[in-house]
C-alpha positions as CSV (number, residue, x, y, z in Angstrom):
1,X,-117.1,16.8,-103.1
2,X,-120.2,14.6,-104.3
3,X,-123.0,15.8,-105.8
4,X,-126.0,14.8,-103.8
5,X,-128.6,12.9,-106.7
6,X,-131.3,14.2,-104.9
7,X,-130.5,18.0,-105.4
8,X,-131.9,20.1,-108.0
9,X,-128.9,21.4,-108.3
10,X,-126.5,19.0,-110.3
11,X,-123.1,20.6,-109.7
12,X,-120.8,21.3,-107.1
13,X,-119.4,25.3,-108.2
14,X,-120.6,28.5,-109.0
15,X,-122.0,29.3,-112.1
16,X,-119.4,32.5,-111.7
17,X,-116.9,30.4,-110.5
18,X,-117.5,27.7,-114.1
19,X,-117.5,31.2,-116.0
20,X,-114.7,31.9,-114.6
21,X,-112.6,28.9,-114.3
22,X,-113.3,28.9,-118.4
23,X,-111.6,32.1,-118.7
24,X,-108.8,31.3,-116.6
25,X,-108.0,28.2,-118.5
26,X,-107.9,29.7,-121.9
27,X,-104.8,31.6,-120.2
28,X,-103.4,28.8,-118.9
29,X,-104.8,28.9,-115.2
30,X,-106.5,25.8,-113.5
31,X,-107.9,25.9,-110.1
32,X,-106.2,23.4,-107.4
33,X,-107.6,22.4,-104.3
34,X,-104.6,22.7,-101.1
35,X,-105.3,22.7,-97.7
36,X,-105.5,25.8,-97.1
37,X,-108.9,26.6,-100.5
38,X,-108.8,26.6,-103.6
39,X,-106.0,28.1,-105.6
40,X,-105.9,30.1,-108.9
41,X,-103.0,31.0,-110.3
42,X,-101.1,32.6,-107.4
43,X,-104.1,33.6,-105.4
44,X,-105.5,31.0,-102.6
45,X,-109.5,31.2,-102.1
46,X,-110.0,30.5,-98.5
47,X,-113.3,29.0,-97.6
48,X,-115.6,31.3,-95.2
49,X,-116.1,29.3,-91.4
50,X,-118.9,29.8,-89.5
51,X,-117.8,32.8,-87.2
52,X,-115.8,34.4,-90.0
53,X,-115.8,38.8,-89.7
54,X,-119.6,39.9,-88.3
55,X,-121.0,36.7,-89.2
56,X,-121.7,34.2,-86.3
57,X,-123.1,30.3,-86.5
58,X,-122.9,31.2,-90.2
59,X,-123.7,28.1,-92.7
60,X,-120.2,27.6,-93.6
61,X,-121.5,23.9,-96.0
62,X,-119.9,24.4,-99.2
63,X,-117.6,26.5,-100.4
64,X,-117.9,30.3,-99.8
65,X,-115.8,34.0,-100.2
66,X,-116.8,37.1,-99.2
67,X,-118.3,39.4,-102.3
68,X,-116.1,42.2,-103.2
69,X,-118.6,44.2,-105.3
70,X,-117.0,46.6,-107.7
71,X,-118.2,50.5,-107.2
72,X,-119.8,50.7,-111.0
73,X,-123.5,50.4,-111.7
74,X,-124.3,48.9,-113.7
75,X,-120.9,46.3,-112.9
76,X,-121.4,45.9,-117.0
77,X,-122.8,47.7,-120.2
78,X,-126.1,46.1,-120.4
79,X,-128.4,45.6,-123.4
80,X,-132.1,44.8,-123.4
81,X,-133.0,41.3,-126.1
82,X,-135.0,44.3,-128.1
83,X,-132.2,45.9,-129.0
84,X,-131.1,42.9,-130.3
85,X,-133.9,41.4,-132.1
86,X,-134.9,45.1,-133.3
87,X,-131.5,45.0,-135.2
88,X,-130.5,48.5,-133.7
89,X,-127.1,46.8,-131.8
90,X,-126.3,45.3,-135.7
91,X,-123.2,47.2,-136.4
92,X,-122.2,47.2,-132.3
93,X,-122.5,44.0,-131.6
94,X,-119.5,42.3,-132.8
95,X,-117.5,45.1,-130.5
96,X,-119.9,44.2,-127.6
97,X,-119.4,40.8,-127.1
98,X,-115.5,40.6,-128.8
99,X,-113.2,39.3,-126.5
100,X,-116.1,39.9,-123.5
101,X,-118.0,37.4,-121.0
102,X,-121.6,37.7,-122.0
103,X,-123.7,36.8,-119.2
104,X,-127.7,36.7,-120.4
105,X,-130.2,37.1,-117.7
106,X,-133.3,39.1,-116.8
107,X,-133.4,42.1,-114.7
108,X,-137.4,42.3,-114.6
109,X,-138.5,42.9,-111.5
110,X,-141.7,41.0,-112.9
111,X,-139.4,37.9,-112.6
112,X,-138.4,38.1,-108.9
113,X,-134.4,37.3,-109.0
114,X,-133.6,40.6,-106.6
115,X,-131.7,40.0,-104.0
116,X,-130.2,43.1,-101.0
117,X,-126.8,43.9,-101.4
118,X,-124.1,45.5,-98.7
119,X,-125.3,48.8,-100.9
120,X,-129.0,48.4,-99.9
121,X,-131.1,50.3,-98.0
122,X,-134.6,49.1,-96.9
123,X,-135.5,50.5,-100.4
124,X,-136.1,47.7,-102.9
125,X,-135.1,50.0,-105.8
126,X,-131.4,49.4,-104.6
127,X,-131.4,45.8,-105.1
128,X,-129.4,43.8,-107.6
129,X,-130.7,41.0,-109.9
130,X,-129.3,37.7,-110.0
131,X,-127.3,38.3,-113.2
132,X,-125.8,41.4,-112.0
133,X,-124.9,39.4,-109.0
134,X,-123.2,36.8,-110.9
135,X,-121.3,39.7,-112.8
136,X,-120.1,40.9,-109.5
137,X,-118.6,37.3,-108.8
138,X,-117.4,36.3,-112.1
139,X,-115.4,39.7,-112.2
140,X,-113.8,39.7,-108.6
141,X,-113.0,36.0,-109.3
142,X,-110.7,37.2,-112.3
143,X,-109.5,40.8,-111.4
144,X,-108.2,39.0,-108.0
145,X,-105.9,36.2,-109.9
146,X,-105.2,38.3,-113.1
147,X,-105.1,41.9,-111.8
148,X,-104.1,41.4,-107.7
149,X,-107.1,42.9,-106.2
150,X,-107.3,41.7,-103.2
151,X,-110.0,39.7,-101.8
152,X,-111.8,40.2,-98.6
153,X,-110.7,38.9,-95.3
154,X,-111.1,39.4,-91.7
155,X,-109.7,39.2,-88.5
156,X,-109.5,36.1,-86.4
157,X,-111.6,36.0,-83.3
């Protein structure tokens, strides 16, 4: 797929999906494009088309799965940049981050990046930030090729 030069975006994946393809790779996974998605290890990615489950006339450009969130909230331990900078985390922090994707990111509602999940209600409170988003992606990216949890997927009309 080309890049289109007059995009503000200047790359053609996910930031979850670059997380994760990183991951993968230090065990020895690459993704491979087939004609039937992408595949990871053992597990094909199919792409989403435009009448694919509930979703009809959907805008099936590019390359998209359906989220699986995981059931925990927060998805990850979370720390606040105080915490950090005050020097209380010192002693934690090496266990924090060992061996651990560390996604950094703002969940001030000051800044915006909200977005409704299946999990929301009209109330705004229930809404996730971007970076807890990405968590959500990054982590059913890689518990679906190392750990078999299964991806979404729907009937055929």
């Amino acid at each position: 797929m080309d890049i289109n030069p007059k995009s503000a975006c200047v790359t053609n994946v996910s930031f979850s999906f670059q997380v994760a393809r990183t991951c993968l790779a230090a065990e020895g996974i690459q993704p491979q494009r087939t004609g039937k998605g992408w595949r990871l290890g053992n597990v094909i990615f199919r792409q989403l088309e435009p009448n694919t489950g509930g979703y009809r006339q959907l805008d099936a450009l590019g390359y998209q799965i359906l989220l699986n969130y995981r059931a925990a909230d927060p998805v990850a331990q979370q720390v606040t940049l105080d915490e950090i900078l005050s020097g209380s985390l010192d002693a934690q922090l090496p266990l924090l981050v060992k061996k651990r994707i560390v996604l950094i990111g703002t969940t001030a509602k000051s800044f915006k990046d909200y977005f409704p999940t299946p999990y929301s209600s009209d109330n705004e409170s229930e809404e996730l930030p971007g970076v807890a988003i990405h968590a959500h992606m990054t982590s059913q990216i890689l518990s679906t090729v190392l750990d078999d949890r299964p991806l979404l997927w729907w009937l055929p009309l």
